[in-house]
C-alpha positions in Angstrom: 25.5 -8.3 32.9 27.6 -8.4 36.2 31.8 -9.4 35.3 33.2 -11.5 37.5 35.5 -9.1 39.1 34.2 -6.0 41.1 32.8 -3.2 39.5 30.0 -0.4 39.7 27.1 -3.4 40.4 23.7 -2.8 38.9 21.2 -2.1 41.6 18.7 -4.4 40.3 15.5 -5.9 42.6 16.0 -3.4 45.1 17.2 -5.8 47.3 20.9 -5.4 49.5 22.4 -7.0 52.1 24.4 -5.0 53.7 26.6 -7.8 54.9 27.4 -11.5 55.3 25.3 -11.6 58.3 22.1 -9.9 56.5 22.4 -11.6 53.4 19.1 -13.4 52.6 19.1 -16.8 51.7 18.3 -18.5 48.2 14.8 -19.4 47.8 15.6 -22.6 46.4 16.8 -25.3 47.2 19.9 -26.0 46.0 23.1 -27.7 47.1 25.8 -26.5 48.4 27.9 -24.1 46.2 31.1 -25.0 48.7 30.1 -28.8 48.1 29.0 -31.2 50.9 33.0 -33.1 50.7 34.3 -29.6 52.4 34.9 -31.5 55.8 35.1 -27.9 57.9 35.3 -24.1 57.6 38.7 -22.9 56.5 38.1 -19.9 58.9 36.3 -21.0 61.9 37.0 -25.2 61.2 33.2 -25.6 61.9 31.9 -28.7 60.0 30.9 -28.4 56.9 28.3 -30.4 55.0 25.0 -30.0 53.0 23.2 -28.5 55.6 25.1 -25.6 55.6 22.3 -22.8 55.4 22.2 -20.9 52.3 24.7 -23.1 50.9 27.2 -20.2 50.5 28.3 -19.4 54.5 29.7 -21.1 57.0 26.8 -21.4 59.6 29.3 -20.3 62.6 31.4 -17.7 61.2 29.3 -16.8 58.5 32.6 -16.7 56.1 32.1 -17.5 52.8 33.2 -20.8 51.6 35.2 -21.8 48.5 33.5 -23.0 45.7 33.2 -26.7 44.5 35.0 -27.4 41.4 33.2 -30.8 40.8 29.5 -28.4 40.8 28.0 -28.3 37.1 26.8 -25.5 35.2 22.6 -26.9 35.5 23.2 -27.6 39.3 24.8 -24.3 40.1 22.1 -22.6 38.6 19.6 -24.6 39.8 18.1 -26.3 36.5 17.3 -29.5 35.4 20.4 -31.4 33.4 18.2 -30.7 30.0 18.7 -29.0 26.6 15.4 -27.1 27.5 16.1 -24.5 29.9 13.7 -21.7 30.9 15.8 -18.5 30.1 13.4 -16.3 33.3 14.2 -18.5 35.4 17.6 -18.9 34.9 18.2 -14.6 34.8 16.3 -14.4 38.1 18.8 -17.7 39.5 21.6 -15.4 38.0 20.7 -12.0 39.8 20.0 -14.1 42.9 23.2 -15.3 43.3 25.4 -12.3 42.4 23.5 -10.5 44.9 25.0 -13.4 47.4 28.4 -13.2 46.0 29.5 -10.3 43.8 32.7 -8.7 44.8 31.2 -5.1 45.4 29.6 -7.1 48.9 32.9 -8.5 50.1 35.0 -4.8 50.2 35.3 -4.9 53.4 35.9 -8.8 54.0 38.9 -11.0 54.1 41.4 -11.5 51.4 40.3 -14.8 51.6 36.6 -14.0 51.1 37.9 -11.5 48.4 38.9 -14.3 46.6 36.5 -17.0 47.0 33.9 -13.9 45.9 35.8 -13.4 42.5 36.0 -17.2 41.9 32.1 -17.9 42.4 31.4 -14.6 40.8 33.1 -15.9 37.5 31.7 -19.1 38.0 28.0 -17.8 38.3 28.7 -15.9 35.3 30.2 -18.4 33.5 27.4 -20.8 34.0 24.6 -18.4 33.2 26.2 -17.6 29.6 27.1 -21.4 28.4 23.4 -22.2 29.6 21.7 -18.7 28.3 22.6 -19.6 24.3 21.1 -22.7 22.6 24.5 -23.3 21.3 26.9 -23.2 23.9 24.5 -25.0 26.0 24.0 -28.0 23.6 27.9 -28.1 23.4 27.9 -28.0 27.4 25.3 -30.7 27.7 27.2 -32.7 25.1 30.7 -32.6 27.1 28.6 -33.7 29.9 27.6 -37.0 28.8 31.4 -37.5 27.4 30.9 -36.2 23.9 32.8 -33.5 22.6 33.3 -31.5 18.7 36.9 -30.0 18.9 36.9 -26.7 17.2 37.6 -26.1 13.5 36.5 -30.2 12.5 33.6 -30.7 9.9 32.4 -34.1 12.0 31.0 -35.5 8.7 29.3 -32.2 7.1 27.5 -33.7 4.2 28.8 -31.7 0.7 25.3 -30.1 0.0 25.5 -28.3 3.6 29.1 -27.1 3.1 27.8 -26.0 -0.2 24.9 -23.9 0.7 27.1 -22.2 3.4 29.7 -21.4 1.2 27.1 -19.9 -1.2 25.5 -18.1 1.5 28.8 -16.3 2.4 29.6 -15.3 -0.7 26.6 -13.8 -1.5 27.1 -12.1 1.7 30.2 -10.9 1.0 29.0 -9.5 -1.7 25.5 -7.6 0.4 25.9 -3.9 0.2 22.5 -2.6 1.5 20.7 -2.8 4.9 17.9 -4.9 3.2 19.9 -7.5 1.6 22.0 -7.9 4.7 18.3 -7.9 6.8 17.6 -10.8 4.7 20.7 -13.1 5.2 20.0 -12.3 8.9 16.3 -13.3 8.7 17.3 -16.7 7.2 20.5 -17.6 9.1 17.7 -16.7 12.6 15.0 -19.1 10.6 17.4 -21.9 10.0 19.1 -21.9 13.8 15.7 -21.8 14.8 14.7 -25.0 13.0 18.4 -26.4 14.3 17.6 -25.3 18.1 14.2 -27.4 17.6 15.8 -30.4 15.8 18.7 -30.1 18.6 16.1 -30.3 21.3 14.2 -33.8 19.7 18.1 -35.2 19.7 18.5 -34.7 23.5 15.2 -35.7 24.5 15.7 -39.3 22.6 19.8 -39.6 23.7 20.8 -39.5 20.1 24.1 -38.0 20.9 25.7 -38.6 17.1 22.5 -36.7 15.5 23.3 -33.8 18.5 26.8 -33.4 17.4 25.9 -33.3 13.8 23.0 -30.3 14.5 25.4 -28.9 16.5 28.8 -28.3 14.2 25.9 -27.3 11.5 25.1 -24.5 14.2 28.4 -23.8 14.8 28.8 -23.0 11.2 26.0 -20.4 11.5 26.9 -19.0 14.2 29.8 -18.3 12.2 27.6 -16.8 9.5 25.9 -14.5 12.2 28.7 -13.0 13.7 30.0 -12.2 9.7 26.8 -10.4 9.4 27.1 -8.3 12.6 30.6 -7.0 11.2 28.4 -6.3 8.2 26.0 -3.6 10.3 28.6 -2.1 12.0 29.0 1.5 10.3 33.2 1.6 8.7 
C-alpha cells in the first residue's frame, strides 16, 4: 500500500486527475476532511464550511485545505463507528482518497499544499491500517469510547490463559519442521478467529470490560503470530 510520503504511486483504477482542478470528487458523502470549524481558505480566505465540494478543496481557489485533527479514523474513511467494518469497502474508500491526496499529485503545487498532502496522506493511511486489522481496530474503537489497555499490562488474565500461552510458546520454541510450525499457526488463526467473533458480541452489547479482556487475550496472540513468522523466515 501507498506511504504517506511521495513515492512511485501504484496506478491502480485507471483513473488520474491530472490536477487540483480535474480531480473528481468522492462519491460519498462524507464530511469535510478540512472540518466545517475552518472559518476561511488559508490561501484565497474564501469561507470555509461543510459545503465545501469534495470536502478536500477550497471551492474558489481550489487549494487544498489542512486536515481536521478532531476527524476520527470511521468518519475519515467513511464507516460506521462499529467493530464490524466491511474490509472492500474500506480498500476502495482508501484508493479513493489517495487518488485525491497522495503527494505524487501535488509536485507541482505549493509548499503549503506539499504539506497539507503529506499530512492527509499519513492520515488516510493511518486510518485504513488501525481499522483494516480486527485488533487494532477493537483497540481504536475502545480508546474511542474512553477505554484504554496500556501496553505490556495482563488486565486480569486468568492463570489458566497465561498458562496455555506459555505452553504454547514453548512448544513453539521448540517446532523444528514446516508442519509443526503449520499447526501452531492453524490454531493461534482458529483461536483469534473465535476471539474476533467473541470481540464483535462485546461491542454490539457495550460490554466494554469483557472487550478489553478479549482484547489483551488477542494481544497475546498476536504476540504468538508474529513469533511464528520469525519461525518461517529461512536463517
Amino acid at each position: 500500500m501507498w506511504g504517506g510520503r511521495a513515492g512511485a504511486l501504484p496506478r491502480v483504477w485507471g483513473l488520474w486527475p491530472t490536477g487540483a482542478l480535474g480531480r473528481r470528487p468522492l462519491s460519498c458523502n462524507a464530511p469535510s476532511l478540512a472540518g466545517s470549524s475552518s472559518p476561511q481558505c488559508w490561501n484565497c480566505g474564501g469561507p470555509g464550511g461543510p459545503m465545501r465540494e469534495d470536502g478536500f478543496f477550497c471551492p474558489q481557489c481550489r487549494a487544498l485545505q489542512p486536515p481536521d485533527p478532531t476527524r476520527d479514523h470511521f468518519s475519515l474513511m467513511d464507516c460506521k463507528r462499529s467493530f464490524n467494518v466491511d474490509t472492500a469497502k474500506l480498500q476502495h474508500r482508501y484508493q479513493q482518497l489517495q487518488r485525491l491526496v497522495h503527494p505524487d499529485f501535488f509536485g507541482q503545487r505549493s509548499q503549503t499544499e506539499k504539506d497539507f498532502s503529506e499530512k492527509h496522506s499519513t492520515l488516510v493511511n493511518d486510518a485504513y491500517k488501525t481499522l483494516l486489522a480486527p485488533l487494532s481496530r477493537g483497540l481504536y474503537l475502545l480508546k474511542l469510547h474512553g477505554v484504554e489497555i496500556p501496553e505490556g499490562t495482563d488486565y486480569k488474565m486468568d492463570n489458566q490463559f497465561l498458562m496455555e500461552i506459555m505452553d504454547i510458546n514453548e512448544k513453539l520454541a521448540e517446532a523444528q519442521s514446516e508442519a509443526a510450525i503449520n499447526e501452531f499457526e492453524s490454531i493461534v488463526r482458529a483461536k483469534q478467529k473465535e476471539l474476533t467473533d467473541n470481540l464483535s458480541r462485546a461491542f454490539e452489547q457495550d460490554d466494554f470490560e469483557k472487550a478489553k479482556e478479549i482484547l489483551t487475550k488477542m494481544r497475546y496472540f498476536s504476540n504468538v503470530e508474529e513469533k511464528i513468522k520469525l519461525k518461517m523466515v529461512p536463517l
